[in-house]
N, C-alpha and C positions, 0 to 999 in steps of 0.2 A: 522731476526726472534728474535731473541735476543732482539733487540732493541725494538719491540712491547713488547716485556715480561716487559722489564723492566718500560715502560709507561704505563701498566694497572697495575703496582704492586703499581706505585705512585698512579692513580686514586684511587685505594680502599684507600688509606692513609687516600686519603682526602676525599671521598663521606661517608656518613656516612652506608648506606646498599645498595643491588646488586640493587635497584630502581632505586636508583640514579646515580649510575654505569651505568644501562644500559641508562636513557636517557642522560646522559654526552657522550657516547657514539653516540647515537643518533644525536645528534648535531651534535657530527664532521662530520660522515657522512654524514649528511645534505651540512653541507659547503664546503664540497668535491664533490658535484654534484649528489648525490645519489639519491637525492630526492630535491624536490622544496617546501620549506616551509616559507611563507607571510601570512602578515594582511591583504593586500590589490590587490593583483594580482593572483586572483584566475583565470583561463581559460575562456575567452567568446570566443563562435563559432563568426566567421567573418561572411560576410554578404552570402561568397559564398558557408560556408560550411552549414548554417543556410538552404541553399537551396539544397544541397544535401538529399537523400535518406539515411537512418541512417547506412545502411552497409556499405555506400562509406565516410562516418565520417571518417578521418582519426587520428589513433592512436596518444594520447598526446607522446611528445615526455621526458618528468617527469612527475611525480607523482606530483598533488598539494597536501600539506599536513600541516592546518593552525588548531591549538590548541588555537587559541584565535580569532573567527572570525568577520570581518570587521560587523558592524550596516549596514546595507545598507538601513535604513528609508525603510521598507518593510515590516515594523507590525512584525517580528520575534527578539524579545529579544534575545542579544545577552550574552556570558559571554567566561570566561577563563578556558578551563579544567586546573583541579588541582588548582587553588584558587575558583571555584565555585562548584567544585564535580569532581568526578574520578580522579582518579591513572592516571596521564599523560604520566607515563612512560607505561605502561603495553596499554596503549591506540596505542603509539606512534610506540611502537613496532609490533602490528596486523598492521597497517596501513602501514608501512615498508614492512611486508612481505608483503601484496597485492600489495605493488609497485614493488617487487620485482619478485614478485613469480606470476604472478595474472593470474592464472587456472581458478578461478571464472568469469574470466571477468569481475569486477567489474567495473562500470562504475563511481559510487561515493555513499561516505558512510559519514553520519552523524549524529552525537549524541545528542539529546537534553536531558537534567536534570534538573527539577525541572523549567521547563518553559524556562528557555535558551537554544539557541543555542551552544554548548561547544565545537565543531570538526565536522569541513567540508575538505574532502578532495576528489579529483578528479582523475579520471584514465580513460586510453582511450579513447573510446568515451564522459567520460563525459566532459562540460560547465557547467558553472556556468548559463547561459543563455537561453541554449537552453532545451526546454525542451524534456524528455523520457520517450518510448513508454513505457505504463501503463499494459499493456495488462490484466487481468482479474483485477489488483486491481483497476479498471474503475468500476467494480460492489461496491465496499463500497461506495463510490462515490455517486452512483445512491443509496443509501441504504440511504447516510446522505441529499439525495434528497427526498424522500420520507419522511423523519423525517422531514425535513423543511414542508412540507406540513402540516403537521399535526400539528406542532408548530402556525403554521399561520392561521390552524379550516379549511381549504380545509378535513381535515378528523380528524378523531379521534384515538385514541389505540382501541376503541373499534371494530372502524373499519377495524382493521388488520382480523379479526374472524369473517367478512362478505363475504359471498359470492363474488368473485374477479369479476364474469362476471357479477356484478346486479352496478358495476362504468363503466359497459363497455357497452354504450344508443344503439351504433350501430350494434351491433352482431345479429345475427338472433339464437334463443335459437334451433328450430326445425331441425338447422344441426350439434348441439353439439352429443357430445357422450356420454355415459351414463355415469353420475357421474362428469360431469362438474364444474358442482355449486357445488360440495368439494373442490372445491378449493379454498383456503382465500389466501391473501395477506400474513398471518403469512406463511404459508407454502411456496408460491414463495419464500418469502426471503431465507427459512432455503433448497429452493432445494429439494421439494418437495410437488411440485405441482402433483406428477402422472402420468404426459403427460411423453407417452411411443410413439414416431413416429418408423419407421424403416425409417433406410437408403433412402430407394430406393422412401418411397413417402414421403420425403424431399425433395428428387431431384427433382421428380417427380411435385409439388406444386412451386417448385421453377423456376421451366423454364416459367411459368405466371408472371412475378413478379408484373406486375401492378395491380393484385388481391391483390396483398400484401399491399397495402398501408393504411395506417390507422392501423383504427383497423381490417383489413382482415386479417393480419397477425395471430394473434389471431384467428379468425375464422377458418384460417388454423390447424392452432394445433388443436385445440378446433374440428374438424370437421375428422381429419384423426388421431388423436390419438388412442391408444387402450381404451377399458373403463376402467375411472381412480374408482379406488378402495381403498379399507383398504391397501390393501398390495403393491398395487404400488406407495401409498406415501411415500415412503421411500426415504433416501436421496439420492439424483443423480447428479454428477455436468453436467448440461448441463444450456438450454436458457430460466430457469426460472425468470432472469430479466428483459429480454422482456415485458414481463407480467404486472413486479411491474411498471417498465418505460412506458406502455399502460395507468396504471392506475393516476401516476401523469399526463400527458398529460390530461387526461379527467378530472379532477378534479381544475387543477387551469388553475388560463387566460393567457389566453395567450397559444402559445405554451412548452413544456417541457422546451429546450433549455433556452428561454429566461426567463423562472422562472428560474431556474439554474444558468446561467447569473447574472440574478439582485438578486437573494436571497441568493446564498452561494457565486459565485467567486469573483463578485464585491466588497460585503461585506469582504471577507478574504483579498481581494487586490491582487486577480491573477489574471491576466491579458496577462499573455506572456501563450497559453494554446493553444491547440487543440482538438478537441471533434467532430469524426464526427457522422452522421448517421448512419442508418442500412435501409435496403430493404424498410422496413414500411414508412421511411422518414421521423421518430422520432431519436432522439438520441440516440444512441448506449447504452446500457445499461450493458453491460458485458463485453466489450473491445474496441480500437479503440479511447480511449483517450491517451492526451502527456501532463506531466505535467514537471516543471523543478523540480528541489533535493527539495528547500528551498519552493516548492509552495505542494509538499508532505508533511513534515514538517506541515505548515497549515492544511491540512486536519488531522495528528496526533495530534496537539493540539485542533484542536476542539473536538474530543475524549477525549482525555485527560482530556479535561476540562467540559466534560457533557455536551457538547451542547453549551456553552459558547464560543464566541467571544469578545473581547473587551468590556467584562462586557454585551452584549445583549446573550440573548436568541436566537441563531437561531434555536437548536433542542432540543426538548424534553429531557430533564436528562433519563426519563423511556422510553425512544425509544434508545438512547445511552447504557444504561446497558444491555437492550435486548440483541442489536447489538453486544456488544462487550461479553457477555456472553457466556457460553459453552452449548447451547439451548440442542443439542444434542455430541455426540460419533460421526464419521465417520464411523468406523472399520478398518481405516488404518493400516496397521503396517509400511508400508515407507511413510513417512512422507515428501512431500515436503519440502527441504532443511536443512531436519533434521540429528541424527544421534543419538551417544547411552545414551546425555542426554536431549533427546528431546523425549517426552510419551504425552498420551492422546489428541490426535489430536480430534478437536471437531470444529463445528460451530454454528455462529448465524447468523444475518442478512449480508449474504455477507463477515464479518469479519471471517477468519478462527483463531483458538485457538489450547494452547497445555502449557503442563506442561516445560518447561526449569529448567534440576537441575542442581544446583551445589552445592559442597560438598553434604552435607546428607540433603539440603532442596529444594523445589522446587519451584519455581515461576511459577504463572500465566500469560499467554501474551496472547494479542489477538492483529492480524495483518492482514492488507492490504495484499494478497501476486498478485503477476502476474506472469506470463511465463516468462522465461527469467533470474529473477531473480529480481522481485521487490518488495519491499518490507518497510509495513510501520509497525514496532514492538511495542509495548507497553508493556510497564512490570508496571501496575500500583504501587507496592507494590512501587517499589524502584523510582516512581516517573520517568523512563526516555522512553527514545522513540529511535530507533536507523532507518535511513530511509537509503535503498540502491536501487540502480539502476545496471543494467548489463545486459549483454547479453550470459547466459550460464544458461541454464536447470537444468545444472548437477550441481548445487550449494550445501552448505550445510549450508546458511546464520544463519538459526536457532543454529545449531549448533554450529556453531560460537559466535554467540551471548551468548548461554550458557556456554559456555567452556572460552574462553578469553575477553569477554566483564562484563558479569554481576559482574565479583569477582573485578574486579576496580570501583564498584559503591556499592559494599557490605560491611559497615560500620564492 
């Protein structure tokens, strides 16, 4: 014991403050097996775990943990935490305890600042390769689908505050329910459309399912809902983008999917992906997609960047502000993966929002979230994006984010 005392008395001689201390620190345990940290040897699932069901993934056996990550020619600029932005000790160290400690489940966490990649590092279940389950942030997704739409004259902004069922040619309007046509496209996105079904004729609609297909689905809602009103368009999370996913379908050629295909993933360059259907036998629009860390990442910087990819326009800049805006308040006070400096939880088009403070001010973020723990962050102000995968509910990502992330990117 002695002998550690007297080896951190020399560290401080020589580091010049406890930052430097603690990543000097850092390393050695790194080289002591504590952790696994490379430029070039980040984790891919082999071929036979790639074909496993994702609870039978088996557990990495270290932490990847890479502060300067590989270019992999994949359209995502790469750079070096701490000579391109953030505190790399203060980085290095949250990244540590999730190897250590990892209650969240974390599956992999990534920082990007100011357009670079800066820290990719991997846990458990995650690869580098393979991609994971999305689960509701599959709705922003389908949100920067729609926006592509509209970029491309399949619709307008104006026609968000059209009647939703006057894009929808096959419905029969004489088994709607009163108050139908209040419904717009602005509304589906923000969760609230009004459509109030019960349980039971859910079920009940659901054991036909070959009515379902198309747009029958839709006519289902549309046909056993309560009458939608002033007061029942109030915010709901439930299967309002069904709806908006009904209405690209009918509006550009082709099928959904394959606009989505050639218009947003091709063009980002994702290609390792999974996306399935829903009952309708349209593309799932709220869950049910798999993307990998760095193909998340893309989808954050096209936000980021107002619609911009690689200098093209795929979405609207005034569809992207919308979306990432605080349109409305929830009335939350527990906050999906928040805690006590995470406030004002609010949403826009599928992107959910909330205040992140730290010390006495407060940043704006609007994020991707999914079940589970996924999560695609934006903090415009300070330029960066942090993207995590997992598999635990009980997270408190946001939180994190506020407490020991933002103050290493806070000049």
């Amino acid at each position: 014991m002695k002998g550690k005392r007297v080896v951190v008395s020399l560290l401080m001689k020589t580091v010049k403050n406890k930052n430097e201390l603690l990543l000097l620190l850092f390393l050695i345990l790194t080289s002591a097996g504590f952790a696994q940290q490379s430029g070039g040897l980040a984790p891919k699932a082999t071929t036979d775990e790639a074909a496993l069901s994702f609870r039978d993934i088996p557990y990495l056996k270290k932490a990847f943990i890479d502060a300067a990550p590989a270019d992999r020619k994949d359209g995502i600029l790469v750079g070096e935490l701490g000579i391109d932005g953030g505190n790399k000790a203060m980085i290095l160290k949250v990244a540590q305890e999730i190897a250590d400690n990892n209650e969240g489940k974390f599956d992999s966490f990534l920082i990007v600042h100011k357009d670079k990649l800066l820290f990719e590092s991997y846990y458990l279940r995650g690869r580098i390769n393979l991609p994971h389950f999305q689960a509701s942030a599959t709705k922003a997704y389908t949100s920067m689908a729609l926006g592509r739409a509209i970029q491309m004259g399949y619709l307008t902004m104006a026609d968000l505050d059209k009647p939703l069922v006057s894009f929808l040619k096959d419905l029969d309007p004489t088994k709607f329910v009163e108050g139908a046509e209040k419904i717009t496209p602005h509304q589906a996105l923000t969760m609230r459309s009004g459509i109030r079904i019960r349980k039971e004729q859910r079920e009940a609609f659901e054991k036909t399912p070959a009515n379902l297909k198309g747009q029958g689905l839709v006519q289902a809602y549309l046909g056993h809902s309560a009458p939608i009103t002033v007061a029942s368009q109030s915010f709901l999370y439930q299967n309002d983008p069904m709806l908006v996913m009904q209405v690209i379908e009918a509006v550009v050629p082709g099928s959904a999917m394959d606009f989505i295909k050639n218009e947003l993933l091709d063009k980002m360059g994702i290609t390792n992906y999974v996306w399935q259907t829903d009952v309708s036998g349209l593309t799932s629009s709220g869950a049910y997609s798999r993307m990998t860390s760095r193909d998340m990442v893309k989808w954050g910087t096209l936000a980021m960047n107002k619609g911009k990819w690689n200098g093209e326009q795929l979405v609207p800049e005034a569809f992207i502000v919308k979306a990432t805006s605080r349109i409305l308040y929830t009335g939350d006070d527990d906050v999906y993966g928040g805690g006590k400096d995470v406030s004002k939880q609010g949403y826009g088009y599928y992107w959910w929002n909330a205040d992140l403070k730290y010390g006495d001010k407060s940043y704006f973020s609007a994020s991707a979230q999914g079940g589970g723990g996924q999560y695609i962050i934006l903090i415009e102000e300070l330029d960066l994006m942090v993207v995590v995968t997992a598999h635990n509910n009980d997270n408190s990502t946001l939180q994190i984010t506020a407490e020991r992330i933002l103050p290493a990117f806070i000049k």
